[in-house]
C-alpha positions in Angstrom: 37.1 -48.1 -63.3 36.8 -45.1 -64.6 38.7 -42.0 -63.4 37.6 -38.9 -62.3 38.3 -35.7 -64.5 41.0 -33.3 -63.0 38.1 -30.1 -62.6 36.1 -32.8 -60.2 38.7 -33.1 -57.9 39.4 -29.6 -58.0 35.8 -29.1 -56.8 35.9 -32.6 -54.4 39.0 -30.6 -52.7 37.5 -27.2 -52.7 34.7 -28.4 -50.7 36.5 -30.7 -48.2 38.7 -27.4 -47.1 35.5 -25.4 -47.0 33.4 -27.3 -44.8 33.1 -25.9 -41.1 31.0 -27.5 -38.3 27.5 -25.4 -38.0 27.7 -24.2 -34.6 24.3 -24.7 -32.4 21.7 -22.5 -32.0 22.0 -21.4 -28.1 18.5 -22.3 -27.5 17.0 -26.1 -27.6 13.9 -25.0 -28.8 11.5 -22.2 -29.8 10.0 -22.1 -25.9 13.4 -21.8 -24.3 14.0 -18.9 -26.9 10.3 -17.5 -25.8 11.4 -18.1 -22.1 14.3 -16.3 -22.7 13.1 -13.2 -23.4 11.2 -13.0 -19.8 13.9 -14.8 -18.2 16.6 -12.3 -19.1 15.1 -9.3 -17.5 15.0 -10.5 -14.1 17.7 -10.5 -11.7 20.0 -13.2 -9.9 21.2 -14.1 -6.8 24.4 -15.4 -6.2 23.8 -17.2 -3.0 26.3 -16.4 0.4 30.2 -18.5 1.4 29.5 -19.9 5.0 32.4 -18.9 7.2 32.3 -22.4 9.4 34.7 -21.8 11.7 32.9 -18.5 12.6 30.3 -20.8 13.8 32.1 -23.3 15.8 31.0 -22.7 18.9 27.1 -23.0 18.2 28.4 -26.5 16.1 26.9 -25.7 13.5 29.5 -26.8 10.7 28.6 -30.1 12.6 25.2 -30.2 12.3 26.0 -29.1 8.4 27.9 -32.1 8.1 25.7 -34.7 9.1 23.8 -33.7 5.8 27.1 -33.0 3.7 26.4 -29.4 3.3 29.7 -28.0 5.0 31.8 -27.7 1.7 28.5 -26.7 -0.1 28.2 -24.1 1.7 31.8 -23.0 1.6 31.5 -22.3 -2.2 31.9 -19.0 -3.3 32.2 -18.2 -7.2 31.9 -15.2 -9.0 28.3 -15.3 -10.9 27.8 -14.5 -15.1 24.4 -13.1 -15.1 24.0 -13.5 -19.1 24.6 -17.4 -18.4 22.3 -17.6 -15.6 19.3 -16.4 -18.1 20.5 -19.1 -20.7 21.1 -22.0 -18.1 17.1 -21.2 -16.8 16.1 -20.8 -20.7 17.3 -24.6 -21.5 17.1 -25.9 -18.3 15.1 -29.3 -18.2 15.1 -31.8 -14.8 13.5 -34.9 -16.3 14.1 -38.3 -13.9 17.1 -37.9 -12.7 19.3 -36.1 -15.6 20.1 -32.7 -15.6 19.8 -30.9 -19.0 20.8 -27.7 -20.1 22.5 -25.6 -22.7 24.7 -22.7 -22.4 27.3 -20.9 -25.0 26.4 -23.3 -27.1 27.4 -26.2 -26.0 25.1 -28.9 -24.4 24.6 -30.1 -20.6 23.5 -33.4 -19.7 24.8 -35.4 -16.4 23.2 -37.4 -13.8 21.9 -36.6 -10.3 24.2 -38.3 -8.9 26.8 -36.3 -10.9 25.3 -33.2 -10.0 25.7 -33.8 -6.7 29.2 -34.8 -6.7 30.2 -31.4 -8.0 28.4 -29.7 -5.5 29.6 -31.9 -3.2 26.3 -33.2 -2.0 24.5 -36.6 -0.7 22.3 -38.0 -3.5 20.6 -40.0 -0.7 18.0 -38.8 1.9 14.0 -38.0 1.8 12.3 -35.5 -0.4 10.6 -32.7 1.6 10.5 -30.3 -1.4 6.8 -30.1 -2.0 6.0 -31.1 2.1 5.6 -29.1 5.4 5.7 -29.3 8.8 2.3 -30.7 9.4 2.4 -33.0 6.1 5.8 -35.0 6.4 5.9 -38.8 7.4 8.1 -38.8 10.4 9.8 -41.3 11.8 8.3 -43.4 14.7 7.5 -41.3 18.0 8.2 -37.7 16.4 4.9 -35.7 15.4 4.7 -32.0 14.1 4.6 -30.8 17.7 8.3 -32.6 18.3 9.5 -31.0 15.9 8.2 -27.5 17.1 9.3 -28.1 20.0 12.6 -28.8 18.9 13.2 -25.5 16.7 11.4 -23.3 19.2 12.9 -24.8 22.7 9.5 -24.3 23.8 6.4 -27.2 24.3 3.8 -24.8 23.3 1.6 -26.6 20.7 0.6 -23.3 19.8 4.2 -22.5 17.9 3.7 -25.5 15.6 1.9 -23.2 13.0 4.4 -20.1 14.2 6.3 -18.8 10.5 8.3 -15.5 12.8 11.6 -16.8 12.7 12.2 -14.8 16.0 10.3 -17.5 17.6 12.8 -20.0 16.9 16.0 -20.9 18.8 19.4 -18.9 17.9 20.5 -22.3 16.4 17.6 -22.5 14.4 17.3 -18.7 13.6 20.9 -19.1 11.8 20.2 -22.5 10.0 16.8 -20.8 8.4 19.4 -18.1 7.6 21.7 -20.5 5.6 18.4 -22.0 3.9 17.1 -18.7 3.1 20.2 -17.6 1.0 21.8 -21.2 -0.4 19.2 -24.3 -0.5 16.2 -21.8 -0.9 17.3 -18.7 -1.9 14.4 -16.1 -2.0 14.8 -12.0 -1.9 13.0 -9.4 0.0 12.6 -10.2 4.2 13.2 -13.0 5.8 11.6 -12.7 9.2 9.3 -15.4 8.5 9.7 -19.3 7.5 7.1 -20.6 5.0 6.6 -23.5 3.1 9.6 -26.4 3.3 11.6 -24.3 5.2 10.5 -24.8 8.9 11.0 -28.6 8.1 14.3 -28.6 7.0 15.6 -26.7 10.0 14.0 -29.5 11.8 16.1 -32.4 9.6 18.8 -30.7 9.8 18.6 -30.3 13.7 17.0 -33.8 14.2 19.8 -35.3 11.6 17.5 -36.6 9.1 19.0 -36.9 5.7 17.7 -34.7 2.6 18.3 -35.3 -0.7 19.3 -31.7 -1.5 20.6 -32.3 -5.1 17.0 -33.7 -5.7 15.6 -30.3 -4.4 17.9 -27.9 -5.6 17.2 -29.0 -9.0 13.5 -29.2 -8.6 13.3 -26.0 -7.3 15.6 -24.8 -10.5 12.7 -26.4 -13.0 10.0 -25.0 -10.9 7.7 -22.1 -12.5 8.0 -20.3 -9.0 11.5 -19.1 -10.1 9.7 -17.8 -13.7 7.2 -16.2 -12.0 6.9 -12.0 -12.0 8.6 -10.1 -9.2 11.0 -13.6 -8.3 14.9 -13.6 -9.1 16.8 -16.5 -11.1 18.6 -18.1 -7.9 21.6 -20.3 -7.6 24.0 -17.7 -9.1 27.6 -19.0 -7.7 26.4 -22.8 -8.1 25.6 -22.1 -11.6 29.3 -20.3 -11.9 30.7 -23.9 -10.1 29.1 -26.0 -12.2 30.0 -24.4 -15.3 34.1 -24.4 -14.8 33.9 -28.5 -13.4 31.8 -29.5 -16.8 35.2 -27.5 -19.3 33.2 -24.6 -20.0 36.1 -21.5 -20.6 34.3 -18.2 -19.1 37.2 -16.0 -19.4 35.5 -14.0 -22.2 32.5 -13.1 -19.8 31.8 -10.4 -17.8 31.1 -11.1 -13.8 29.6 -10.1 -11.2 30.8 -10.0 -7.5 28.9 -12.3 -5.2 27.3 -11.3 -2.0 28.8 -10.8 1.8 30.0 -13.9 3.2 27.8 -15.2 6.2 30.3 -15.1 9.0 30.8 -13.4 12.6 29.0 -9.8 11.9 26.0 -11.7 11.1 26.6 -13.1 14.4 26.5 -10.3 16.2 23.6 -8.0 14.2 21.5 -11.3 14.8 22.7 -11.2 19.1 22.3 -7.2 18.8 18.8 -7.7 17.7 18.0 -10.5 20.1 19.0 -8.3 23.0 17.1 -5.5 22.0 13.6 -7.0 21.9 12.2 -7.0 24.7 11.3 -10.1 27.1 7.9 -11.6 26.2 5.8 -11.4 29.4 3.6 -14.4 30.2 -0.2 -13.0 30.5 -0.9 -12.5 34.4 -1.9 -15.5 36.2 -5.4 -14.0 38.6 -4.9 -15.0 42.0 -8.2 -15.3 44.1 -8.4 -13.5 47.0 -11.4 -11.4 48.4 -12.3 -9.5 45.6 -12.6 -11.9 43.2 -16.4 -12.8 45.0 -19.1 -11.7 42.7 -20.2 -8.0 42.5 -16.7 -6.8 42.8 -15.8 -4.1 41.0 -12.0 -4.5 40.8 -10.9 -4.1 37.4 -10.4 -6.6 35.3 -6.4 -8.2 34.7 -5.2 -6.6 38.4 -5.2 -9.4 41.0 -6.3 -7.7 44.1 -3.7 -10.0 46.5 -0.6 -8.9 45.2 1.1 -12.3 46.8 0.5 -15.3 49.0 3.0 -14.3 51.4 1.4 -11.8 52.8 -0.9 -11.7 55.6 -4.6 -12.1 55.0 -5.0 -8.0 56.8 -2.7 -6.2 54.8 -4.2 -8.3 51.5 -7.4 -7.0 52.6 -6.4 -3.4 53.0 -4.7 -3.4 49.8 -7.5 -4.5 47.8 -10.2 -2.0 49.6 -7.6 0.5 49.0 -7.0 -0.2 45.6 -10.9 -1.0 45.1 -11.9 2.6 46.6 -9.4 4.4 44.1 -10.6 2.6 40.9 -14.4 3.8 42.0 -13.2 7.7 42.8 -11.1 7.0 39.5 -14.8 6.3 37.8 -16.9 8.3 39.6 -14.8 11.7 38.2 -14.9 10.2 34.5 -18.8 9.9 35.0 -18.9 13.6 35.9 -16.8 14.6 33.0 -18.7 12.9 30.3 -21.9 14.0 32.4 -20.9 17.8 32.2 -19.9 16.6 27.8 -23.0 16.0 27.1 -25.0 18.8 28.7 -22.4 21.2 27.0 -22.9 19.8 23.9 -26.4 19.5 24.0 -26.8 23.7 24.8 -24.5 24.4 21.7 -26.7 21.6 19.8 -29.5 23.7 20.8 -28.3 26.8 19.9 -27.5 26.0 16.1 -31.3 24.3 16.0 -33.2 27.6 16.6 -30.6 29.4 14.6 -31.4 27.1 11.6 -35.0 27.6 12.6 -34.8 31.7 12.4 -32.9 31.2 9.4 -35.7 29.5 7.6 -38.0 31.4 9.2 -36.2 34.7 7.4 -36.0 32.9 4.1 -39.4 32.6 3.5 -40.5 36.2 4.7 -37.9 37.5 1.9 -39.9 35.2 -0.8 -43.1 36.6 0.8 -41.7 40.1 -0.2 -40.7 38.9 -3.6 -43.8 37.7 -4.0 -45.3 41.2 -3.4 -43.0 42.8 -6.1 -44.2 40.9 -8.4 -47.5 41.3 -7.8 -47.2 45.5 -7.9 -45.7 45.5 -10.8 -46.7 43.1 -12.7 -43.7 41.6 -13.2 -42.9 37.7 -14.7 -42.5 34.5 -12.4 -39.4 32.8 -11.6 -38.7 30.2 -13.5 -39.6 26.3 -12.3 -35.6 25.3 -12.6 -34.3 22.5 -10.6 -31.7 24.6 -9.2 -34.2 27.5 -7.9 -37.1 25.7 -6.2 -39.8 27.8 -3.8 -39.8 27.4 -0.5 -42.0 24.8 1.5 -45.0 26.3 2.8 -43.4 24.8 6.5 -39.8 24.6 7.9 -37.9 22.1 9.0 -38.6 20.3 12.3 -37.0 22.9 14.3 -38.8 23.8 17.7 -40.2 26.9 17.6 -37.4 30.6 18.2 -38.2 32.7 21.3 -39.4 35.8 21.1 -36.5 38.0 20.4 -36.5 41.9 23.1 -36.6 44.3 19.4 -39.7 44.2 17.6 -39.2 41.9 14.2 -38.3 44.5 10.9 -41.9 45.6 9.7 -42.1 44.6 5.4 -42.1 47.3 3.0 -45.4 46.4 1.3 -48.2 45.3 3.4 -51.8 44.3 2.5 -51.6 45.8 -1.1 -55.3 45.7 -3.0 -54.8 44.9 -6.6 -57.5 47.4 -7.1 -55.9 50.2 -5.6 -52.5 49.3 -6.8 -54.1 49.4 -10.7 -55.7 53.0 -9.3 -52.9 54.5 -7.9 -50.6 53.0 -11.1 -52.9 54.9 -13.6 -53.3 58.4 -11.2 -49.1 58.4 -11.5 -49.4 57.8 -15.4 -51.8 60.3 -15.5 -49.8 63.0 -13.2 -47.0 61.8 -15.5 -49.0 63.0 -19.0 -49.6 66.2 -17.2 -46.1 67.1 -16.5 -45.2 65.9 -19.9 -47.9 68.4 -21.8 -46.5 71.5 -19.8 -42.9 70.5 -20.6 -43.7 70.8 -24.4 -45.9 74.0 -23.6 -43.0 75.7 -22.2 -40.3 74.5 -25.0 -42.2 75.8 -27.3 -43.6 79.3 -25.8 -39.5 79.9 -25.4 -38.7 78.9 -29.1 -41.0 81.8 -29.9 -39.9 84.2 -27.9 -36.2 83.6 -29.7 -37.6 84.0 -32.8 -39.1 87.2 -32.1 -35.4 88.6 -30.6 -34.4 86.9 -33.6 -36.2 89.3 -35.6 -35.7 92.4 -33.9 -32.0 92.0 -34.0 -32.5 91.9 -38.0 -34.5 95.0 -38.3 -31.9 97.0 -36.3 -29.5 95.9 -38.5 -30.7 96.4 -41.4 -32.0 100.4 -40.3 -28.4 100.4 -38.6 -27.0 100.3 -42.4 -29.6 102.1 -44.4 -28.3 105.2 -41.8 -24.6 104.7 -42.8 -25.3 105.0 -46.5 -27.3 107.9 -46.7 -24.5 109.8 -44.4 -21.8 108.5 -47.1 -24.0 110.2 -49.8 
């Protein structure tokens, strides 16, 4: 056997002290790491601690625990946003396992085990994708029991009623606990859509669900991935994390929301007793008027009860009969008097429309007259300056107005007389013109000629001086 030289151990040894596990990649797979990216924008909701003894006298931590949801909804945890976005991002439901990755480190239990940590029945029916009028209920129930029961009422026409309102006070709080912890949604919550409705109904009728079934289905669901929805299940997230070892001290966290306790108690009775009383829709009573041709309006019964005597029923309805007609009668006359008004002013703005028109088209008449005197150029055809139609509107026709109408400025003209008289003022015009230049130029000569005589005084003015000097 040969043995190895003394530098190959060196490097056998340097490489067992060197080698380190290679940590996983945080995402199983390049779609989680794509889902990521959307996921990690959106926001989470933690979910709400039920206070149960706060509810003890409506026995509803009863009714919780015939579906072994009393200590799931006691859980209260503080949530880790950034893990919420990595548990949705790896997060795979497949049969009955439960797969997911987060910090690194790999999830994989049963159903069954996720239920026991969230301290859950794995047993019961699946009413995740069904509805109040599409479940299979047990013998002798139908959709209307089951209105009936959440409601308190036999009307069949609650059954397709979503105002949660509507429902009992039981009820309204039991869609409140499925609204914020089995199907937390965001936004209002005034109405019950969908799955909800029904499990109210199991949960008052005592009908097993399989929660940890729909919890998870609803957590691999593309609802929750959709635009404008939040990552839900924050503080079950946070519980499930610290029972499977994970250490989360090096995380930051986030407070969860109000507990549901006694205030929501009383902001739920406060708005019950502010609403008002829904009135049933008045039953008509027959009585005298309700023979045909009576004019009694429609929704008042004219006997006001069958206790009274048949007399004073009678005078009440003529009485009440004659004041409805006076009541008429006056609104007649006031839309009566409406109209006539309106039809005067109506009137009035027609044959002002009319005279305006009229006026328009004797101004282009005396436009067109310019023109023609002084042989001036057309308007031009634009679309924006159209002539006038020969005829106005259909307006009836003005009354004669008291003042005689403005006489025009040029009436009648004859193109021969207007070419005469044109060329009488150009000659009139030469005229003037002739003797204007007559007269400039007869006074230019008599300044030449003072001119002159100025010169020749001068000049004799100086000859005088020199021959005195001599």
């Amino acid at each position: 056997m040969s043995k190895r030289s003394r530098t190959e151990k060196g490097k056998s040894a340097a490489q067992t002290s060197s080698f380190t596990p290679k940590p996983k990649r945080p995402f199983i797979n390049d779609l989680a790491e794509n889902r990521f990216i959307l996921l990690s924008k959106k926001s989470v909701i933690s979910g709400r601690c039920v206070i149960l003894k706060d509810f003890e006298h409506l026995q509803i931590p009863q009714i919780l625990r015939r579906n072994s949801l009393d200590q799931f909804m006691a859980i209260r945890e503080q949530i880790y946003p950034s893990l919420v976005h990595y548990f949705y991002a790896n997060f795979i439901f497949e049969g009955s396992r439960v797969k997911s990755r987060v910090l690194g480190k790999d999830i994989d239990i049963s159903l069954s085990q996720f239920a026991d940590i969230l301290h859950l029945s794995s047993g019961g029916v699946d009413v995740y994708t069904y509805d109040l009028h599409d479940f299979e209920y047990p013998d002798g129930e139908s959709a209307l029991t089951a209105s009936s029961l959440i409601h308190g009422s036999d009307n069949p026409g609650l059954v397709k009623n979503e105002e949660v309102n509507k429902f009992t006070f039981t009820a309204q709080i039991l869609a409140k606990f499925v609204f914020y912890n089995i199907l937390p949604k965001s936004g209002e919550y005034s109405h019950a859509r969908g799955p909800v409705p029904l499990i109210v109904y199991c949960l008052l009728k005592g009908i097993k669900i399989n929660f940890p079934h729909f919890i998870a289905s609803h957590m691999a669901s593309d609802q929750i991935r959709m635009p404008g929805r939040h990552l839900p299940y924050g503080m079950l997230i946070s519980y499930l994390l610290k029972h499977l070892g994970f250490v989360l001290s090096s995380e930051t966290p986030s407070e969860p929301s109000v507990n549901l306790d006694c205030t929501l108690l009383k902001r739920m009775q406060a708005q019950i007793r502010r609403a008002p009383p829904e009135q049933p829709p008045p039953v008509p009573v027959p009585g005298p008027s309700s023979a045909p041709g009576s004019s009694s309006a429609p929704g008042i019964s004219s006997v006001p009860g069958p206790s009274m005597s048949s007399d004073f029923q009678a005078f009440i309805s003529s009485e009440i009969r004659s004041q409805i007609q006076e009541h008429q009668s006056w609104i007649e006359q006031q839309i009566t008097g409406f109209r006539a008004d309106m039809d005067s002013r109506f009137q009035v703005i027609r044959n002002d429309m009319s005279y305006f028109a009229d006026s328009m088209r004797f101004m282009d008449s005396q436009f067109e007259a310019l023109f023609a005197k002084y042989n001036m150029l057309g308007r031009d055809p634009t679309s924006f300056a159209r002539p006038l139609p020969s005829s106005g509107p259909p307006f009836p026709v003005r009354a004669p107005p008291t003042s005689p109408p403005p006489q025009p400025g040029v009436a009648g003209i004859d193109p021969e007389e207007a070419a005469s008289s044109s060329s009488d003022e150009d000659d009139d015009g030469d005229e003037q013109m002739a003797e204007a230049e007559a007269n400039e130029s007869s006074s230019e000569e008599d300044d030449d000629e003072e001119d002159d005589a100025e010169e020749s005084e001068a000049e004799e003015s100086s000859s005088e001086d020199e021959g005195g000097a001599q």
